[in-house]
N, C-alpha and C positions, 0 to 999 in steps of 0.2 A: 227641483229648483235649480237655475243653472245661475250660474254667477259669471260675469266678466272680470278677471282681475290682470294688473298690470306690476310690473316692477316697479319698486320705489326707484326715485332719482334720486343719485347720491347729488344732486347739486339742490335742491330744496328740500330736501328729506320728507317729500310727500309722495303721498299712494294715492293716485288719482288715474282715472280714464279720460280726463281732461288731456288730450295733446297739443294743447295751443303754450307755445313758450314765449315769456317776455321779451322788451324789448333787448333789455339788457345785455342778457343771454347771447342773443343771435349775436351782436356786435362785438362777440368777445374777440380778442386775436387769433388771425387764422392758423400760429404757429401750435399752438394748446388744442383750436380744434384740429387740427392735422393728426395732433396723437390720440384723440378720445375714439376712438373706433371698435365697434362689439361685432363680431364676422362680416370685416369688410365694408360695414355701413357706418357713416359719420352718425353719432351719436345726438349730436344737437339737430341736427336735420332730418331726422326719424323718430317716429314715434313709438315712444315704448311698446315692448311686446307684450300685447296679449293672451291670455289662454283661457281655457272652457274648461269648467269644472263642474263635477254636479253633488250635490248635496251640501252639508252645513259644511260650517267650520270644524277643524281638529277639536277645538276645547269643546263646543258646544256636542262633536259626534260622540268626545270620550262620556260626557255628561249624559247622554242617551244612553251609550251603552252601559254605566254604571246602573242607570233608573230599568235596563234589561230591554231596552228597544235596541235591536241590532242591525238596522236595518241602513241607516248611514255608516255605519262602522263596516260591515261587508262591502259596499260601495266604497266605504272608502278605501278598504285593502286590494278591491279591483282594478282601482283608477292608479295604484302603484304600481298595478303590475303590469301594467300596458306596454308592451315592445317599443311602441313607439311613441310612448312620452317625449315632452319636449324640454328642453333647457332651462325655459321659464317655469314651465311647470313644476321641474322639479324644485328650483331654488323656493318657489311658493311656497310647496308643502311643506319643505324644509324649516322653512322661517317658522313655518307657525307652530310644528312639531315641538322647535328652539324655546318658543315662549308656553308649553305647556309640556315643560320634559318632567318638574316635579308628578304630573299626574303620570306618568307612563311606568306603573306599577311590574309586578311580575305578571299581572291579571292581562295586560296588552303583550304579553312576549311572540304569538303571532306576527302581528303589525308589528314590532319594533326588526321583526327577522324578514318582514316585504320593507320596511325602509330601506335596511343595512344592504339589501339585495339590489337596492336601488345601482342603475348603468355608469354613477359616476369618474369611474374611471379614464373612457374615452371622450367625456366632455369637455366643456367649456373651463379655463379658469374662474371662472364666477361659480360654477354647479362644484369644483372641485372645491372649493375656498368654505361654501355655505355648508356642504357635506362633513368635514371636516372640524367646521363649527361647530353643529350639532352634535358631530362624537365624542369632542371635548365635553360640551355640555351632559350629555347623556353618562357618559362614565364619572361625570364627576355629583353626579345626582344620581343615578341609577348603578352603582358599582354591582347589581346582582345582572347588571349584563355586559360584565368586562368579559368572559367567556366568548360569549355571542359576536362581541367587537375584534377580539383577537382573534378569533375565526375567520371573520371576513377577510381582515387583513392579509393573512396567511395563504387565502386558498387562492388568491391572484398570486402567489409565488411561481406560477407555475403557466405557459400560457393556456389562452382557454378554449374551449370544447369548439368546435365546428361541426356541422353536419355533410357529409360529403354521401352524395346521391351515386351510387353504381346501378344500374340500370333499377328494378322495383328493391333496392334494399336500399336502404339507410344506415350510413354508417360514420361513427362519433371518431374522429379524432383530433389533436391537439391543432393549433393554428400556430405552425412553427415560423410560418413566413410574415405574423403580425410586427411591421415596423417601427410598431407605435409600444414594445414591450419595454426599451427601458425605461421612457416615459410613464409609464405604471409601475413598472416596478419604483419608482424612485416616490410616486403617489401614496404607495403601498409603507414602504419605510416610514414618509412624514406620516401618515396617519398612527402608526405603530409607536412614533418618538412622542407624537402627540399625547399618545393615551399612557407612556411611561411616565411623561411629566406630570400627570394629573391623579396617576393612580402610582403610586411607589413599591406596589406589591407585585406590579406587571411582571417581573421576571418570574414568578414562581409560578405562576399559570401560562405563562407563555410557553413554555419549555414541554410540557405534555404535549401542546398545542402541535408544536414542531415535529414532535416525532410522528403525532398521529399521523400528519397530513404530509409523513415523506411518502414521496411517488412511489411503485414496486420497482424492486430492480429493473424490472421487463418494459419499463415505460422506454420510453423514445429516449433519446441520449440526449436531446435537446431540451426536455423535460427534466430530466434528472440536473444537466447542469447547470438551469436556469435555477433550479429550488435550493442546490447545493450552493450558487453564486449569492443567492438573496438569504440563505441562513447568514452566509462567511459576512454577509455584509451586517446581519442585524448585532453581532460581536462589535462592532466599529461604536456602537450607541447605548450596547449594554453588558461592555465588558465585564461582567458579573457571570452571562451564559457562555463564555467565550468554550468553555471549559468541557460543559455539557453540549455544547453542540460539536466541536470537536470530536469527541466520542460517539455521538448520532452519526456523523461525516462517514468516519473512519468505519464505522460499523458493517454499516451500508457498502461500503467498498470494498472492504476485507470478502463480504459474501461474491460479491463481483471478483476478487479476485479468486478466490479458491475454485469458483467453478469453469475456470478459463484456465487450466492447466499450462506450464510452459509447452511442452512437447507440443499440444494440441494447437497453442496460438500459434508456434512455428510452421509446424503442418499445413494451417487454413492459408499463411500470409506466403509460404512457399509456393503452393497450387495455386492461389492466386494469381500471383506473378508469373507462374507459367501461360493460367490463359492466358493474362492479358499479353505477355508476348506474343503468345500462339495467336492472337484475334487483334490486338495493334489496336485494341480500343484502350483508349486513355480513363485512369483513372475517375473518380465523381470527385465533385469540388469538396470542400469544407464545409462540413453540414452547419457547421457554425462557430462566431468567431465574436466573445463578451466585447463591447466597449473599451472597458478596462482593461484588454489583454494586447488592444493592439500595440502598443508600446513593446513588447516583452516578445522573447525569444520563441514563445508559445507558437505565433501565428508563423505556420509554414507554407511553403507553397502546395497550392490544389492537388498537384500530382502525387503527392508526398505524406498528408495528412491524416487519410482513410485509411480505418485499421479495417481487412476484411472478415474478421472475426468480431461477429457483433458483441460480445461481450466483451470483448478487449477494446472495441470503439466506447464503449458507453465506460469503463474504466482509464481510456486513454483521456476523456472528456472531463472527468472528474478528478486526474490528475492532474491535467495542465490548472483547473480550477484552482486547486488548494495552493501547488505549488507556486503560481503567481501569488496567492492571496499572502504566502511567509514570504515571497520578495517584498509584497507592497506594504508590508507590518516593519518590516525590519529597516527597510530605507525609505526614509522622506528627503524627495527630493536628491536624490543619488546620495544625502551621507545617511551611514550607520547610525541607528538610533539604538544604543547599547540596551537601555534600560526595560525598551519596547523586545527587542532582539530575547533577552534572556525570560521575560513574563510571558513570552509564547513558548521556548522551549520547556521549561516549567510545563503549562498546558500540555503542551505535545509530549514530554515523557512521561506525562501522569496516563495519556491514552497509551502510550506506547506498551507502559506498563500492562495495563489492563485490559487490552486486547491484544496489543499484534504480537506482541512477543509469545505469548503463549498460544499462536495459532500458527500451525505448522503446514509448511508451504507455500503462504504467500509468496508472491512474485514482484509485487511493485507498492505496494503501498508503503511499507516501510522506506522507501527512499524519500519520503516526505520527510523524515528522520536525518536520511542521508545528505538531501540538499540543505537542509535548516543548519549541520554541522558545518556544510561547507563555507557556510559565512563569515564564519571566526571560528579561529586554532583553539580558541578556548571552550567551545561551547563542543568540536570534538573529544576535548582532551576528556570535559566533563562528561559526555557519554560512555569514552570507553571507561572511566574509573567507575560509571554509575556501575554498568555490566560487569567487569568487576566484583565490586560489589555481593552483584548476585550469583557471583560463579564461585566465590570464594565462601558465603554464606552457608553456614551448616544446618539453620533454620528454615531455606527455601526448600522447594518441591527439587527432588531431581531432576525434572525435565524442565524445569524453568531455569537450573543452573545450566543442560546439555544445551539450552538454547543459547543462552547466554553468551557461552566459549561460544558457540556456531557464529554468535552474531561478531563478536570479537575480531576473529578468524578472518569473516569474510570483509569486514569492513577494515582489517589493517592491511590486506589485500588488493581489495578494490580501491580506498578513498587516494584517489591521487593529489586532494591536496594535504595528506597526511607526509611531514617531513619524516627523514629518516630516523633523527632523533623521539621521534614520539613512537617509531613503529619497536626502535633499542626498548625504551622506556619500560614498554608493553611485554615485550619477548624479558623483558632482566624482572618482573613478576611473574609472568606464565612460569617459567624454565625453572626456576627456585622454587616455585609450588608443586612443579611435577615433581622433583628429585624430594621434596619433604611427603607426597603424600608415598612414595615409594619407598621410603624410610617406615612410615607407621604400617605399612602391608605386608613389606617382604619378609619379614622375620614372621608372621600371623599366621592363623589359618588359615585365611582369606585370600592369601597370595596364589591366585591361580586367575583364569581369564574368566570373569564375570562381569557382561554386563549390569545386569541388575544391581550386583554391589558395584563398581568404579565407573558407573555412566559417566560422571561427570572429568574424570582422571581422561576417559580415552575424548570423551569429548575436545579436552582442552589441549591432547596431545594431538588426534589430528590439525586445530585450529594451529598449533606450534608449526605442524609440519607446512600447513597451508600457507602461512605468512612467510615463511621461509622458502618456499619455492617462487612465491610471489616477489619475494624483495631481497631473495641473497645478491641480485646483480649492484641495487642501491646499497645494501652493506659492502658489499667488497668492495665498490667503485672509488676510485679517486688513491685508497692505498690498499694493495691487496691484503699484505702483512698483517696488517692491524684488522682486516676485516675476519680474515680466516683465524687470529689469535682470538676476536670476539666473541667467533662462533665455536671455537673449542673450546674453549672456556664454561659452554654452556653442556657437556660430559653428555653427546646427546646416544653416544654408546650405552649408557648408563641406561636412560630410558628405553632406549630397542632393546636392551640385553634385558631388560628384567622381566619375572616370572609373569608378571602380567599382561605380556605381550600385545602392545598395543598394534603393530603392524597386523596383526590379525583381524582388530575389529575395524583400521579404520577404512575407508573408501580403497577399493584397489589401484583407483587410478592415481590416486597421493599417493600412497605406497610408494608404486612405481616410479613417481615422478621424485617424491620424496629421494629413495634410495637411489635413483640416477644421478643426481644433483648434489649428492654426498659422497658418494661415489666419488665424482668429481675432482673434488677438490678433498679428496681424501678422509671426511670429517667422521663418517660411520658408516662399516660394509653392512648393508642388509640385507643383502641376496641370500645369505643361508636360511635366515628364518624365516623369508618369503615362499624359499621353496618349500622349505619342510611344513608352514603353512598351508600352502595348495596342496602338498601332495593327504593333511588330515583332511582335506575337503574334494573329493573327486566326486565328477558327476557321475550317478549310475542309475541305472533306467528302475532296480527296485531297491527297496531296504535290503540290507545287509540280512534284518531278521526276519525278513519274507513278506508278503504281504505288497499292499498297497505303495504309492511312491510315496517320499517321505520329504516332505515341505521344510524349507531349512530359508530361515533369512539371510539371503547372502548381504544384506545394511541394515546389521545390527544395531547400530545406534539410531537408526532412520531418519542418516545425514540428510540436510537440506543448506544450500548455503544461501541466507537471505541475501547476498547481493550480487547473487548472479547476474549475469550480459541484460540490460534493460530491454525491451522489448516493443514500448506503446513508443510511435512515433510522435505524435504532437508534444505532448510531456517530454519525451527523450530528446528533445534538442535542450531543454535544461540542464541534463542530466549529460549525458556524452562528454560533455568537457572538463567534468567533474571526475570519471571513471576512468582509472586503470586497467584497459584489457590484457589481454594474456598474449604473451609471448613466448615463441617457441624456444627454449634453450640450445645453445649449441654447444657439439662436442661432448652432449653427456650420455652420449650410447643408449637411448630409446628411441633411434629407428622403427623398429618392432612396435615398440609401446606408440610411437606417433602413428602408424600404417594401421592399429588396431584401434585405436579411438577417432581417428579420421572415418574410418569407414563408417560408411550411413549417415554422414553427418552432413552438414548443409555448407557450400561454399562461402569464406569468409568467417568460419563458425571462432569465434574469439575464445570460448570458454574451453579448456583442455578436458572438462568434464564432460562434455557434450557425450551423452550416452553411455555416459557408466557408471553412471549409482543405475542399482540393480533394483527390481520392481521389487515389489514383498511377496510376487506370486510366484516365483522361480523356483520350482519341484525339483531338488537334488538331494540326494542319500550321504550319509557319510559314511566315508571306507575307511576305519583306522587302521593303523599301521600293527599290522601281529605281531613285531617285535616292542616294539618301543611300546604299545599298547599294554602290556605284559609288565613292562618295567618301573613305569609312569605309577607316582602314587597321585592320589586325587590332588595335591597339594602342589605339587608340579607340572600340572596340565597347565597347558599354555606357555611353559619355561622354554629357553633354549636347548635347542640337543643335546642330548647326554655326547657330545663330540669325546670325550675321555675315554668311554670305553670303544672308541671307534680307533681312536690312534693307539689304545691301549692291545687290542686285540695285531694291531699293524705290526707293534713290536715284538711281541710272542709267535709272530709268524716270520719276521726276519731271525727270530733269533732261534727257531727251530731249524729254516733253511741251514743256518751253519754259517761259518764265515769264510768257506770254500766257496760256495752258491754264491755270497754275495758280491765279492772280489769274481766272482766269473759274469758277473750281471749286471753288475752296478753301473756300468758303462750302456748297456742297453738304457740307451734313451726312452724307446717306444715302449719299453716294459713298464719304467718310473714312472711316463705319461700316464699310462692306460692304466699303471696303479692310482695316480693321483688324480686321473677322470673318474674311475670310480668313486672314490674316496669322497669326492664332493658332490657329483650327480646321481648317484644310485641310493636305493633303500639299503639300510643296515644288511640284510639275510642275504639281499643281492650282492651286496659287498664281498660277503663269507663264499659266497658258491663261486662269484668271478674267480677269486683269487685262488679256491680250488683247481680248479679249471686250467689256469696259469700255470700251478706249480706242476700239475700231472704234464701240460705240454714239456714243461723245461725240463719233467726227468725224460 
C-alpha cells in the first residue's frame, strides 16, 4: 500500500494533498510573505512537500503487531532507517509516533531505539522541534525509556564517526572538522533540559550515563575536549551533578597526567624544537579552539599552542577546558560572583580531596586548585588552613599529612599572588609545630632519624626550608632589621641541631640552597651536619657486608613538589602570570651548587630543582664511619657530632705538648691552620693520625 502524505499547514490546520490556496491567502502582505520561507522557497507559493511511504499507519501497524502480524512493523522499522530519509518524512512519522506514545510499551523498545537513532540533529528546525516533541512526550509516558533517551543525548557529546577510504581499507575516525558541532551540541543540551523538566529523577541516571560514555584517554584530543566541554556545560542546568562530574573530569586527567612524566614532556618538547629549528618548518596550527574560549587568554598563537608530546597535548586540551570553565563560573560579566566563586571551590576541594591529593606526581592538574585560589585572598587563605588541617591531623594517613606539608610548601613558594603577610601567617604555625613536635621526641626513644615514625615532621620541615629559600628576599625586603629579627625568632638552629636530623632526609638540593641562604645572613651554619651526613652515605660499588650492590633511597620521603614550573602551553598562558619562578640568589656561596644543578639542564630552566630529586633506582651502599659507628648508641643515630670529644681529645694534646711547645708554636700560623682544617674536614681517626704526624715532625 503506498500512501501520499503532505505537511499540515500551520495556516488552516489541515492535512491535505490539495495544493490549490485561497484567495485570501495569496493577497496577504508581501512583508509577512517575505519572512515565511522553508530552504529557500516562499512558503505560500509552493506546495507543500510530499513523501512516499509504504504500509499502514503507526497505531494501526502497533495494532498488527500486538494481534502477532509483523509484517508492517518490520517495514516500518526499515523505512526509519533509510540514510536518506527526508525532512518531511521524518516530521510524519514523528507526529504520529506523538499521538500513539501511550501504546509504545517495553514490548516496542527496538523501534523506539530506530526512532531515537533517527538523523535529527543536522536537520531542519521543524525535524529538530517535532523530534524534541516527541521525547518530551515519550519520557513523560514511557519513563521505562528515560535510559535509552539519556543515551542518545549523550553519545553526540562527542563528534561523529566518518568513514575515511586508504586505498582497499576502511577506516572509522571522528569528523573533527564538522562546522556544524556546536550547533548540536547546543541540540543536544535542549533535549537533555527537556527531559530534566519532565522527568526530576534525571540526575540520578544520567551520571552513569556520563562516565560510561567518557572517550578513552587515547581518543583524539578533540574528542576528549569536546565531551569534557559538553559534561562542564551540563553542571550550568543541573547543578546537583556539578560535583560528580567534576571528579569524572579530574579522574580522567590525573590518568593523562601521570603517564606524561615531567622529565619526559621536557625531553619530547626540547627535541622537538631542535628539529623544527634544524628543518625551519613551522609549527601545525591549533588543532582546536571552543567558542567559548575565544574571549580568554586560552587561545594562543598557531606557532605556540601544539604540545609535541601527545599526551601532554590531549592534557594541555583539557586544561585550558576546565580552567576557562572556573573563570566563566566565577565572573558574570567581568564582576566576581562571590557566592558562585565559593560553591565551586566547595566542589573542587571535595575532588581535590579525593583524588589528587593523594596521587603522587601529578604535574598540572592541581593547578585547577591553584588558579581557582588565585581569584580571591580568601579562598587561598582557606586552602592553605584546609591543608593545614590535614598536616596537623593525628587521625589522617601519614602520607596524606607528607602530602599536605608538600602542597603547602610548594604553593607558599610558587603563588605570587600570595602577599607576605599570609606567607608570616603560615611559617609562625609551621615553625611552632616543628619545635613542639621536637619537644615530644627528643627526650623519647624515638629520637633518632626515622622516616617511617616523623614522615610528616621532615615533611613539613623541608616545606619550612622551601618557602624560606623562596620568599626570605620578600621578608627581608623593605627593613632588613626587622626581617632577620623575624626569622631568628623562629630558633631555626634548634630544628637542624636536633637528633632527628632533618637535613639528612630532606632533598639535597634544599639542603644546599637552604644552608647557603642561612649562611648568609647568619641565621644557622649547616655545613657540619651536611658534611658529616654525606660522609654516613658514600657511594661504593658493593655492600660493606659483601654480596650484591645494595639499593639505598637516596628521597626518602619521595619529595614531589605539586607546583613545580607549568609546562602545557595553551593552559599556561593562565597560569604564568599567576607563578613565581625561581630566582638565583646572590652572594650566598653556591657557585659550586649553581654549576652542579645547572648541568643537564635545559636553557631558561626556572626550577633550582631541575634534576636533583634522585630516582628510587640509584644502587649505593652505606660506609659508616668505624669510629663514631662504635660510639653511636641506636638512639643517637641521626644526632649531631659528638664534636666534644673531638675538641676534648685537642686539649689533652696541647696539654701533653707542654707549655714549652706551645709558646714555641703558637705563632706558627700554618700549624693552627692545618690544625683547625683538620678539625673540621677530616674523619675523627684521621684527625688522631694527622696530628700524630705533626707532632713527630715538630720534635
Amino acid at each position: 500500500m503506498i500512501e501520499l502524505q503532505s505537511h499540515s499547514s500551520p495556516l488552516d490546520g489541515r492535512s491535505s494533498t490539495d495544493t490549490s490556496l485561497s484567495a485570501p491567502n495569496i493577497t496577504a502582505p508581501r512583508s509577512k510573505l517575505a519572512a515565511m520561507e522553508v530552504d529557500g522557497r516562499e512558503f505560500l507559493s509552493t506546495p507543500p512537500m510530499k513523501t512516499v511511504r509504504f504500509g499502514d499507519s503507526v497505531a494501526n501497524t502497533l495494532a498488527k503487531f500486538k494481534k502477532g502480524d509483523t509484517r508492517d512493523y518490520e517495514l516500518l522499522k526499515h523505512q526509519l532507517s533509510e540514510p536518506d530519509i527526508k525532512d518531511g518524512q521524518i516530521i510524519n512519522w514523528l507526529q504520529e509516533f506523538r499521538g500513539c506514545v501511550t501504546q509504545l510499551s517495553k514490548d516496542h523498545e527496538q523501534l523506539i531505539y530506530v526512532v531515537l537513532r533517527l538523523p535529527w540533529l543536522g536537520r531542519s528546525q521543524a525535524v529538530v522541534d517535532e523530534y524534541l516533541s516527541f521525547l518530551s512526550s515519550l519520557v513523560s509516558a514511557q519513563t521505562v525509556y528515560l535510559r535509552t533517551c539519556l543515551r542518545m543525548a549523550v553519545s553526540h557529546f562527542t563528534p561523529g564517526r566518518i568513514q575515511i577510504q586508504e586505498g582497499d581499507v576502511n577506516i572509522s575516525d571522528s569528523d573533527d572538522d564538522d562546522e556544524n558541532l556546536p550547533r548540536n551540541f547546543d541540540r543536544c543540551h535542549q533535549a537533555l533540559q527537556i527531559i530534566a523538566r519532565y522527568v526530576p529523577s534525571t540526575s540520578r541516571f544520567l551520571m552513569p550515563i556520563l562516565s560510561e560514555n567518557f572517550p578513552f584517554v587515547q581518543k583524539s584530543s578533540r574528542s576528549l575536549e569536546c565531551y569534557v566541554h559538553n559534561l562542564l556545560r551540563v553542571t550550568l542546568y543541573i547543578p546537583s551533578l556539578r560535583r560528580e562530574i567534576l571528579e569524572l573530569i579530574v579522574s580522567k586527567m590525573l590518568a593523562l597526567d601521570v603517564s606524561a612524566p615531567r622529565a619526559e614532556i621536557e625531553e619530547v618538547e626540547e627535541n622537538a624544537a631542535i628539529h623544527q629549528e634544524a628543518s625551519g618548518a613551522p609549527q601545525d596550527d591549533c588543532l582546536f579552539n571552543m567558542d567559548e574560549d575565544e574571549d580568554t587568554e586560552v587561545n594562543t598563537s598557531t606557532a605556540e599552542c601544539v604540545m609535541a608530546h601527545p599526551v601532554a597535548e590531549r592534557l594541555d586540551m583539557l586544561m585550558a577546558v576546565l580552567l576557562t570553565y572556573i573563570k566563566d563560573m566565577c565572573y558574570v560579566n567581568g564582576s566576581l560572583e562571590l557566592e558562585r566563586t565559593k560553591a565551586l571551590y566547595r566542589d573542587l576541594m571535595y575532588v581535590f580531596d579525593k583524588l589528587v591529593l593523594p596521587t603522587h606526581a601529578s604535574s598540572h592538574v592541581q593547578y585547577s586548585v591553584f588558579y581557582l585560589c588565585s581569584i580571591r585572598l580568601g579562598l587561598a587563605e582557606a586552602f592553605l588552613d584546609h591543608l593545614w588541617k590535614l598536616l596537623q591531623g593525628p587521625s589522617q594517613p601519614p602520607v596524606v599529612r607528607q602530602a599536605a606539608a608538600g602542597y603547602i610548601g610548594s604553593f607558599l613558594a610558587r603563588a605570587k599572588f600570595l602577599p607576605v603577610a599570609t606567607v608570616k601567617a603560615c611559617l609562625d604555625l609551621l615553625v611552632p609545630w616543628l619545635h613542639l613536635y621536637i619537644n615530644s621526641q627528643d627526650s623519647g626513644t624515638r629520637a633518632f632519624c626515622d622516616i617511617t615514625l616523623h614522615g610528616p615532621f621532615y615533611a613539613t620541615c623541608q616545606a619550612v626550608f622551601y618557602t624560606i629559600i623562596f620568599r626570605h628576599k620578600a621578608i627581608l625586603e623593605g627593613n632588613l632589621r626587622k626581617g632577620l629579627a623575624y626569622l631568628q625568632g623562629f630558633n631555626l638552629e634548634r630544628i637542624v641541631m636536633c637528633q632527628l636530623n632533618p637535613l639528612k632526609v630532606c632533598l639535597p638540593a634544599i639542603t644546599n640552597m637552604f644552608a647557603a641562604i642561612t649562611r648568609k645572613y647568619q641565621l644557622v651554619f649547616c655545613y657540619t651536619i651536611i658534611e658529616r651526613n654525606n660522609r654516613s652515605m658514600l657511594r661504593v660499588v658493593r655492600s660493606s657486608l659483601g654480596g650484591d650492590l645494595v639499593s639505598m633511597n637516596t628521597n626518602p620521603l619521595d619529595s614531589f613538589f605539586p607546583f613545580d614550573p607549568y609546562l602545557l602551553k595553551r593552559s599556561g598562558r593562565m597560569i604564568v602570570p599567576l607563578y613565581q619562578v625561581w630566582e638565583e640568589p646572590s652572594d650566598c656561596g653556591v657557585d659550586t651548587l649553581k654549576k652542579e644543578i645547572k648541568k643537564g639542564s635545559v636553557e631558561d630552566e626556572d626550577d633550582f630543582l631541575h634534576g636533583e630529586t634522585p630516582h628510587m633506582d640509584t644502587e649505593m651502599g652505606v660506609t659508616p664511619g668505624s669510629f663514631e659507628s662504635h660510639l653511636r648508641s641506636p638512639s643517637s643515630v641521626g644526632s649531631p657530632p659528638i664534636a666534644f670529644l673531638q675538641l676534648f681529645f685537642i686539649i689533652i694534646f696541647m696539654w701533653t705538648m707542654g707549655s714549652s711547645w706551645f709558646s714555641t708554636h703558637y705563632c706558627n700560623i700554618k700549624t693552627l691552620q692545618c690544625l683547625f682544617f683538620f678539625f673540621k674536614h677530616t674523619h675523627f681517626m684521621y684527625l688522631i693520625m694527622s696530628l700524630k704526624k705533626m707532632y713527630i715532625a715538630c720534635i
